[in-house]
C-alpha positions, 0 to 999 in steps of 0.5 A: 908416467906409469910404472907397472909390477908385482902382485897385490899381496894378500890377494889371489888377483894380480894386479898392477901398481900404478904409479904417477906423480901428482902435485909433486909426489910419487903415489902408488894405487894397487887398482885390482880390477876396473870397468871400462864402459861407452855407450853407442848409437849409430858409432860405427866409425869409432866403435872399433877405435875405441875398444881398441884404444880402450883394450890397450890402456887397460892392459897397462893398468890392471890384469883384471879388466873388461870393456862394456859396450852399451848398444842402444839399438844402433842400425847402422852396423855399428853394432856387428862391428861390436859383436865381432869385437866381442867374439876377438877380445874376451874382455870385451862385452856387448849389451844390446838395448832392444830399441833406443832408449836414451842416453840415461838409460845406456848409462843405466845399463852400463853401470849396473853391469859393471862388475870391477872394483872401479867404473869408468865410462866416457862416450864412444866419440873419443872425447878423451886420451884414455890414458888420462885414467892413470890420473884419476885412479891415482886420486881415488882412495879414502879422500875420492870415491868419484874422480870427474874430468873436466874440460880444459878446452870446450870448443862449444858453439853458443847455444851449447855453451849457454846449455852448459852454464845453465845446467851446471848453475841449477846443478849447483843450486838445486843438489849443491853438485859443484862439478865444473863440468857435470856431463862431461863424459869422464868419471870414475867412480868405486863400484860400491857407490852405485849400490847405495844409490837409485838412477832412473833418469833417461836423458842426458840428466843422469849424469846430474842425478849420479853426482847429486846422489853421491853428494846426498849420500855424502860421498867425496868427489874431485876433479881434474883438467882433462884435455877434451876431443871434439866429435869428428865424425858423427852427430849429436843429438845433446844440442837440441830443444827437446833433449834440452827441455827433456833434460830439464823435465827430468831434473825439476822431476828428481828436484820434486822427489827429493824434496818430498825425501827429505819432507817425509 
């Protein structure tokens, strides 16, 4: 349950109070401003949706707030359907990749664009309940500069599955990242986070290297079980062989260079 009032003394921004109850206790965050950002490719039937849904939780949370929408060359006129948000809703942003560039390079542009306190980034296909924010903004504070969701429920099919407890596995023995979920698509993180680290992956690898650049930097993370949304419209690309050996390519690439970090 949220609770929303008052101004944030000292501070000429209002903001809410978020209030939830958490492991039996009531814990009350000031959240000042956040960033809410999605990547899209060819999401036509979800992009308005999202923002929509996005706009009204953020309204609850904070009055400082924008959404982000990342468009990697999307031709399916998904990417009008954003422009037109953008033009009905002044919290809302549209960033237009030239051509298709890739997960991680989405995820890239999001976050150097994000300009609130707080990030928060999911995908575009609904993956989540985005009032599952209030949750992780109670944790974040001194004890939690990233707060990751992880999913309760996969709802994977073999070959993703196998994916999955691979990567998290190598995750875990090459960058001691000991996430559940690595590349679930529900972080929120401090802004100031990302200006002490360097992200150049390209494939869906850049949510590994964001956590395996926290944990370098000896930032604190948690998790929390969040119920998880499969695809209902749509196709995703994560599934194949290439984006697969893709994803490997970059991770044995970050491996090498911080190898020679730490040798140099």
């Amino acid at each position: 349950m949220w609770e929303l009032s008052g101004k944030f003394s000292g501070d000429r921004q209002y903001s809410r109070r978020a209030q939830s109850r958490c492991g039996g206790e009531w814990i009350v965050k000031i959240v000042t401003s956040l960033t809410l950002f999605f990547p899209m490719y060819n999401e036509r039937e979800t992009v308005a949706r999202m923002t929509s849904k996005a706009l009204d939780v953020l309204e609850t949370l904070t009055a400082d707030y924008e959404v982000i929408i990342v468009d990697d060359a999307s031709h399916d006129g998904s990417e009008q359907i954003a422009d037109e948000l953008a033009r009905q809703h002044p919290q809302v942003r549209v960033i237009h990749h030239p051509q298709n560039l890739g997960y991680g390079a989405a995820l890239r542009t999001g976050l150097q664009s994000a300009s609130k306190e707080l990030v928060f980034y999911t995908d575009c296909d609904e993956p989540v309940d985005l009032q599952e924010i209030g949750r992780a903004l109670a944790l974040i504070g001194p004890n939690a500069d990233l707060v990751l969701g992880y999913r309760i429920k996969r709802y994977d099919t073999l070959r993703r599955f196998v994916y999955s407890k691979v990567y998290n596995w190598l995750c875990r023995l090459l960058f001691g990242v000991r996430a559940r979920d690595v590349n679930f698509s529900f972080k929120l993180l401090k802004r100031e986070v990302l200006e002490h680290i360097h992200l150049s992956a390209g494939s869906v690898f850049i949510d590994g290297e964001l956590l395996a650049e926290a944990v370098r930097c000896g930032y604190e993370i948690v998790e929390i079980p969040v119920e998880y949304f499969p695809r209902r419209s749509g196709k995703s690309s994560f599934d194949s062989l290439s984006a697969a050996f893709y994803t490997l390519e970059e991770m044995l690439a970050y491996w090498r260079r911080t190898r020679a970090r730490r040798s140099s």
